[in-house]
MARVO-909639 format. One record per residue: residue in three letters; x, y, z of N, C-alpha, C in turn. Coordinates in steps of 0.05 Angstrom, whole numbers, padded with zeros to 5 digits, always signed. Atoms other than C-alpha are relative to their C-alpha. Layout:
BEGIN
ALAXYZXYZXYZ;...
END
This chain:
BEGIN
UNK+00018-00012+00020-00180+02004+01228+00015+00021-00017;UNK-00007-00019+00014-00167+02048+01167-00019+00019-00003;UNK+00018-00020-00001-00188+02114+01164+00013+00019-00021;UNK+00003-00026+00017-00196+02162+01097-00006+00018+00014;UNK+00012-00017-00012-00195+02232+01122+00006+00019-00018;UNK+00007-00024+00012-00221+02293+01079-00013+00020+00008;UNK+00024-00021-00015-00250+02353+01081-00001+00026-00029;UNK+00008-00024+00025-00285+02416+01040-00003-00010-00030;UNK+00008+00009+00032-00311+02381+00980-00023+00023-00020;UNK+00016-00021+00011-00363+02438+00974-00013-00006-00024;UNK+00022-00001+00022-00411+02414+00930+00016-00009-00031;UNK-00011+00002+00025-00359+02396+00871-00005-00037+00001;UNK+00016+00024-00004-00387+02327+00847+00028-00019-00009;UNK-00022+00002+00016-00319+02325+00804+00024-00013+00020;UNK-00026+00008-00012-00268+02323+00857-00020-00025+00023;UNK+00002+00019-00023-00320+02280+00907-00002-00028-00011;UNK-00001+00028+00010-00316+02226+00849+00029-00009+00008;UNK-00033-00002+00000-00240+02231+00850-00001-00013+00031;UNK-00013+00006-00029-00247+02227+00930-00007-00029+00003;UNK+00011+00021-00006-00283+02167+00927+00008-00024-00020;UNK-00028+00024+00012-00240+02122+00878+00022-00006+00016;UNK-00026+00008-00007-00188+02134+00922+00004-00011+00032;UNK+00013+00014-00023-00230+02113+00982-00007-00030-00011;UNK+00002+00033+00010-00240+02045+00942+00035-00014-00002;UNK-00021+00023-00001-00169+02038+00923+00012+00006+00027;UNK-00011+00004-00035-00143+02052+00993-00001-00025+00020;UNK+00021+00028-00018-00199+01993+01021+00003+00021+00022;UNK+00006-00006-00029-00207+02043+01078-00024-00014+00011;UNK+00023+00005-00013-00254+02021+01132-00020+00019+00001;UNK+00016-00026-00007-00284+02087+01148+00010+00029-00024;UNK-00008-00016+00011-00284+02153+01111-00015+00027+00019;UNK-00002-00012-00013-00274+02212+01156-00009+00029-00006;UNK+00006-00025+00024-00306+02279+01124+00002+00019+00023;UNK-00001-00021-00013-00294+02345+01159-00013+00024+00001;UNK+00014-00026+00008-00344+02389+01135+00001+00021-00018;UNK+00013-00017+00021-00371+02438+01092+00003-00024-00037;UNK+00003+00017+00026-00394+02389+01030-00023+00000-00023;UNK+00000-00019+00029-00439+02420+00989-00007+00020-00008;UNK-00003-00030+00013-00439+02490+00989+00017+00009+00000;UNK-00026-00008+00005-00387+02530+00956+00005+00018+00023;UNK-00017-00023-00018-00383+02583+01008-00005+00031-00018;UNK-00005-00016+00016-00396+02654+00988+00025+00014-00003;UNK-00022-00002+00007-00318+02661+00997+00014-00011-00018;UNK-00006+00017+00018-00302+02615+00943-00011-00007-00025;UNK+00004+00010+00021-00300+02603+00875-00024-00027-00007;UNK+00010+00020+00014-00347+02555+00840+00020-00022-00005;UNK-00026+00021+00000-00297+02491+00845-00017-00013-00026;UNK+00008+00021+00016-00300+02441+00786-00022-00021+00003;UNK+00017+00021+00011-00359+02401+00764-00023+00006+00030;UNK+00026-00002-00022-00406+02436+00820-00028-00010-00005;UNK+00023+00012+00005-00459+02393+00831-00017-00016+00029;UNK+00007+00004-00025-00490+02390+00906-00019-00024-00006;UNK+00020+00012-00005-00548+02340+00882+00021-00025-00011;UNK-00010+00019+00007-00497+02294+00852+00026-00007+00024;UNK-00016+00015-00025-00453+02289+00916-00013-00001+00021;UNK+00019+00013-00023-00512+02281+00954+00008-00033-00001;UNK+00000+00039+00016-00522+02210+00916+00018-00007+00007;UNK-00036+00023+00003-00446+02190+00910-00002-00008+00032;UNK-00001+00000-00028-00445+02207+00991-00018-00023+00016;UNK+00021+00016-00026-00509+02173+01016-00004-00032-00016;UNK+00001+00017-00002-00494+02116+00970+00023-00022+00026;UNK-00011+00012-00029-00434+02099+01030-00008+00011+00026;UNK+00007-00002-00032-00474+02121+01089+00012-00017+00026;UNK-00004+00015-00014-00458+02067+01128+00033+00001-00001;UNK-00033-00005-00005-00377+02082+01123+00006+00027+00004;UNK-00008-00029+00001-00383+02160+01140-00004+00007+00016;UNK-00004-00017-00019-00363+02195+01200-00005+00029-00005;UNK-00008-00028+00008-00375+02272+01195-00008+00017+00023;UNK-00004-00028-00021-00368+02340+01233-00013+00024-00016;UNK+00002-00024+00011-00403+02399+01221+00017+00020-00010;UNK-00008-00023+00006-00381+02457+01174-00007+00026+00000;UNK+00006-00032+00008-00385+02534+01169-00015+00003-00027;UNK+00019-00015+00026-00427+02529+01101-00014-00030+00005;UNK+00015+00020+00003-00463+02466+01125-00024+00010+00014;UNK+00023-00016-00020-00532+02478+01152-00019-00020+00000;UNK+00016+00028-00008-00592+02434+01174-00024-00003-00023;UNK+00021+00008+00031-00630+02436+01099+00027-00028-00013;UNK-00022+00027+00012-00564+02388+01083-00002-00026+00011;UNK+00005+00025-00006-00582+02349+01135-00023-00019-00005;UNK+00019+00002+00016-00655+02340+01106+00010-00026-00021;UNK-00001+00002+00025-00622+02319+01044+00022-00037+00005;UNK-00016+00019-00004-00557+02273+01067-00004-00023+00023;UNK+00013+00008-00012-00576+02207+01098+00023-00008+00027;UNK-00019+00008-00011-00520+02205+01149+00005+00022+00026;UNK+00007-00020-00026-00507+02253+01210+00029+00016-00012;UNK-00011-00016+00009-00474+02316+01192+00008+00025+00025;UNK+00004-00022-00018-00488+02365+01252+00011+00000+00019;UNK-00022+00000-00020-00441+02351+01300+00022+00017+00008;UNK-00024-00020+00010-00389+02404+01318+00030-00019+00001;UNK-00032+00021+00000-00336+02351+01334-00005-00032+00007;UNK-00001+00026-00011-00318+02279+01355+00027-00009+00006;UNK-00020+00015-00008-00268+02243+01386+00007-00034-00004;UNK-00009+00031+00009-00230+02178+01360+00021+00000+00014;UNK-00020+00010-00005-00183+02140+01401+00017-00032-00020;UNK-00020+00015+00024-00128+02101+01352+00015+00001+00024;UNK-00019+00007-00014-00081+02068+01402+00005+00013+00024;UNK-00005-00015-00019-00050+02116+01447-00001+00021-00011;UNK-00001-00013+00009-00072+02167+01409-00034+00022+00009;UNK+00022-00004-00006-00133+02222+01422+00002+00018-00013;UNK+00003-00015+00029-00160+02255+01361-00025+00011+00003;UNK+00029-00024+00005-00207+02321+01365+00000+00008-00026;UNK+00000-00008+00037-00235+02324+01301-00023+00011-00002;UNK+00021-00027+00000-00273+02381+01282+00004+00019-00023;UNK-00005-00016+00019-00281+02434+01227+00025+00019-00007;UNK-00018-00031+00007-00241+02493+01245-00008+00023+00007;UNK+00012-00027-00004-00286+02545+01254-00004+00012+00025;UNK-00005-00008-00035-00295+02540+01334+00022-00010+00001;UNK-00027+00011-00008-00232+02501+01347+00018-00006-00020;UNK-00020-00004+00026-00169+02515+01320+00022+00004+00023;UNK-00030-00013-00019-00096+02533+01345-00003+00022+00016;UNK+00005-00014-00020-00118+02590+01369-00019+00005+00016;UNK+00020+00013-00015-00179+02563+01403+00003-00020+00009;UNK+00002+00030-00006-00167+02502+01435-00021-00008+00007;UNK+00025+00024-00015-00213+02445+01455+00004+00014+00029;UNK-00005-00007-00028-00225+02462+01534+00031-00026+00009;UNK-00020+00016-00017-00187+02395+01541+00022-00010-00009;UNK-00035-00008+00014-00122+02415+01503+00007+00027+00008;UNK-00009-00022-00014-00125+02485+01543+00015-00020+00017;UNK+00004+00017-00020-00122+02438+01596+00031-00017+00004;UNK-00034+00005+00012-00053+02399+01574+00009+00020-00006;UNK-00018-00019+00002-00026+02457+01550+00008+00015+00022;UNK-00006-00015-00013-00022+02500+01611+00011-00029+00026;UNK-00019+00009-00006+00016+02438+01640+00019-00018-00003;UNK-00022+00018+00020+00055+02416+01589+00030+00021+00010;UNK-00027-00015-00011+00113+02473+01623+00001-00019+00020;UNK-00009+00015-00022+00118+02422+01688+00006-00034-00014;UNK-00012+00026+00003+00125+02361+01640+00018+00001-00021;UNK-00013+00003+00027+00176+02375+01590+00019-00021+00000;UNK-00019+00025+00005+00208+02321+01557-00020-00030+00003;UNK+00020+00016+00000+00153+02270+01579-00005-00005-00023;UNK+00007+00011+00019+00136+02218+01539-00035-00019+00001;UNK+00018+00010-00007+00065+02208+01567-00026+00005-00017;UNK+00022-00010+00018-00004+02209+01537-00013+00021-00008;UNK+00013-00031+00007-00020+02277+01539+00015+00010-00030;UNK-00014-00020+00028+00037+02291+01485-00017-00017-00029;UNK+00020+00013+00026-00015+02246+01440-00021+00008-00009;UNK+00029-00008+00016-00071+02288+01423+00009+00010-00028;UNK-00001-00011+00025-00081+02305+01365-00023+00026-00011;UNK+00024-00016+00018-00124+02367+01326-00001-00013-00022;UNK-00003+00001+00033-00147+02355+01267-00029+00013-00009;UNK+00018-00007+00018-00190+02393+01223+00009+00017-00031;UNK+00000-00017+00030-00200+02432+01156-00008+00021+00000;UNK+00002-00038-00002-00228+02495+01143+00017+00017-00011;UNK-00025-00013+00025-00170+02528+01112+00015-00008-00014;UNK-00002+00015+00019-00158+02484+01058+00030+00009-00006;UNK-00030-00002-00009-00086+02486+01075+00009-00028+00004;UNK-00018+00019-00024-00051+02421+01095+00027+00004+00019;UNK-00025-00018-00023-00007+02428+01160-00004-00026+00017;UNK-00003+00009-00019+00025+02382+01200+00021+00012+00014;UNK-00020-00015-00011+00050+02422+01260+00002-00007+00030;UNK-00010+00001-00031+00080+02404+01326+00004+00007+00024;UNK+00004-00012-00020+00060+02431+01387+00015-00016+00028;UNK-00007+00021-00018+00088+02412+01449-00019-00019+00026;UNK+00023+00020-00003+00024+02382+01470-00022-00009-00012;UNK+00027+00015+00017-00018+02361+01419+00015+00007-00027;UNK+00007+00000+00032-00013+02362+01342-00023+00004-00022;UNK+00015-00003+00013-00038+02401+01294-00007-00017-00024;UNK-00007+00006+00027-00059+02368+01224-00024+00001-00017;UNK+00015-00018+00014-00095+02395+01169-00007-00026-00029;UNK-00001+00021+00030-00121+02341+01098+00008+00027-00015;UNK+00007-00012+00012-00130+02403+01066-00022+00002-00017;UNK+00034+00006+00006-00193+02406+01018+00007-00020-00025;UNK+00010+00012+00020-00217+02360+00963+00007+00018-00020;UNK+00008-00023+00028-00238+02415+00913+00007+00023-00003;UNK-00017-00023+00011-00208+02474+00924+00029+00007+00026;UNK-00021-00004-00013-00143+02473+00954+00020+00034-00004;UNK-00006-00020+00003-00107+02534+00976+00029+00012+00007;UNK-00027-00005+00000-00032+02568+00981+00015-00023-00016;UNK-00011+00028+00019-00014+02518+00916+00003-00035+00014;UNK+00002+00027-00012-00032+02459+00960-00011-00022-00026;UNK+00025+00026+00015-00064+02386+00934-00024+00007+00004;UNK+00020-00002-00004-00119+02373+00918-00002-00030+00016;UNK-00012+00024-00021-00117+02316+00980-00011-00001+00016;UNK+00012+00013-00010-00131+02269+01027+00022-00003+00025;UNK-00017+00009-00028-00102+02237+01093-00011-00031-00002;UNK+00001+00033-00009-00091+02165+01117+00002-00003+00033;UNK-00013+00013-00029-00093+02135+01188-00005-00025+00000;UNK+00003+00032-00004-00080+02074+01201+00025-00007+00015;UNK-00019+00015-00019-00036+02037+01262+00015+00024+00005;UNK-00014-00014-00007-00021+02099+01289+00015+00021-00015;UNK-00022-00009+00019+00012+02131+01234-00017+00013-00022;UNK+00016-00019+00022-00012+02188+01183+00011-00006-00030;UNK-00012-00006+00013+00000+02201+01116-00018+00020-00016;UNK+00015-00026+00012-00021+02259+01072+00007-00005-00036;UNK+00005+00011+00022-00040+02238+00990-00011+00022-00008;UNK+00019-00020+00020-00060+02276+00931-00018-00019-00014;UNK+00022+00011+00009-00126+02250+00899+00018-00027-00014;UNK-00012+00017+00025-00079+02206+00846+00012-00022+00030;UNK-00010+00021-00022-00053+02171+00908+00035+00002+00011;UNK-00017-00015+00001+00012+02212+00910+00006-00008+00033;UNK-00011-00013-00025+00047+02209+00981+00004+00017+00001;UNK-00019-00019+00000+00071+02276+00995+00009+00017+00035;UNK-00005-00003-00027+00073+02276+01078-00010-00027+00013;UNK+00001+00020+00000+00077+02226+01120+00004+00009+00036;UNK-00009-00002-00035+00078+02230+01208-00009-00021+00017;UNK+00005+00027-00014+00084+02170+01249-00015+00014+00033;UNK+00013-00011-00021+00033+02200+01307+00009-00013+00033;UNK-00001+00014-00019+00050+02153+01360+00030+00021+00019;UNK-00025-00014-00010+00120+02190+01367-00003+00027-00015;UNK+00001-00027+00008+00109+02267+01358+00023+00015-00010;UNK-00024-00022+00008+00170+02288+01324+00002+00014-00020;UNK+00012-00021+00021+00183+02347+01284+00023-00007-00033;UNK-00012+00015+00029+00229+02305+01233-00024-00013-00017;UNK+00023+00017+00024+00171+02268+01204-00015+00027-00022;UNK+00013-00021+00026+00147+02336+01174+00009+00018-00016;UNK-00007-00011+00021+00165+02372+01115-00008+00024+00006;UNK+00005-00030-00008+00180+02443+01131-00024+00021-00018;UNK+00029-00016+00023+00127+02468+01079-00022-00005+00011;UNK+00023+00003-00009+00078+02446+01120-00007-00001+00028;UNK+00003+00004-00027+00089+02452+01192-00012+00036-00003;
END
């Protein structure tokens, strides 16, 4: 399976057209959203072409291809509105030998773990070097409209960054999974990261973003 993964579109109808051309030319199977999609946030700018009732529509015309996780500016009048399940604080996808907590950001983060990446971590010191499934989790969320792929020595962080308002001169960007293997795109379809997940090494990432 292919999987589009975004996040923080916040209500901009502008960049969720953009996201969604590039979810057609991709042919993903699924499209992966991370939360907060359409309110700006009272930390944040008014992003381009704000228009919460027009990325209702665009959104709930692919219901049936949308995974999503609750956000920090999402709330249950959105879910009212969006015909798709929104409220979730996380979910778990297994891709191969791979186990992917995917979640906003706001409870679970690097310096919050999942309970069951505390859990690996405090005995990832008795397996070093192991090449076993534990070193395959993965984080992933958004929330700080950052992209980061960063290498832990038991799990992996990795960040899309946001749609609409990207932040520390980031893209404005997306993520790919598919056969094990990431990649990180700007709306236009740009490569600009790229981490083969299956093998966690810290060559696949571009020091600007670990």
């Amino acid at each position: 399976m292919k999987w589009m993964i975004a996040s923080d579109i916040h209500g901009s109808a502008f960049y969720c057209e953009k996201m969604l051309k590039a979810f057609e030319r991709e042919q993903a199977d699924k499209l992966l959203l991370l939360g907060d999609i359409l309110y700006h946030g009272p930390r944040n700018d008014l992003p381009k072409g704000y228009a919460p009732k027009k990325v209702i529509e665009l959104l709930n015309n692919i219901k049936e291809k949308i995974l999503c996780v609750r956000g920090n500016c999402d709330a249950e009048v959105d879910q009212m509105v969006l015909e798709f399940p929104i409220m979730a604080d996380y979910a778990m996808i297994t891709e191969g030998d791979l186990n992917i907590f995917v979640t906003h950001g706001h409870h679970f983060n690097e310096k919050k773990l999942p309970p069951m990446f505390e859990k690996t971590q405090e005995g990832s010191s008795n397996k070093e070097g192991s090449n076993n499934k534990e070193n395959h989790n993965i984080l992933l969320h958004g929330h700080t409209h950052v992209p980061v792929c960063r290498v832990h020595e038991s799990y992996t962080y990795m960040n899309p960054g946001s749609v609409s308002i990207p932040k520390e001169n980031s893209e404005h960007s997306y993520m790919i999974l598919e056969n094990g293997a990431f990649w990180w795109k700007t709306l236009d379809g740009e490569t600009y990261l790229n981490f083969k997940g299956s093998k966690p090494e810290r060559g696949y990432c571009r020091e600007e973003y670990r």
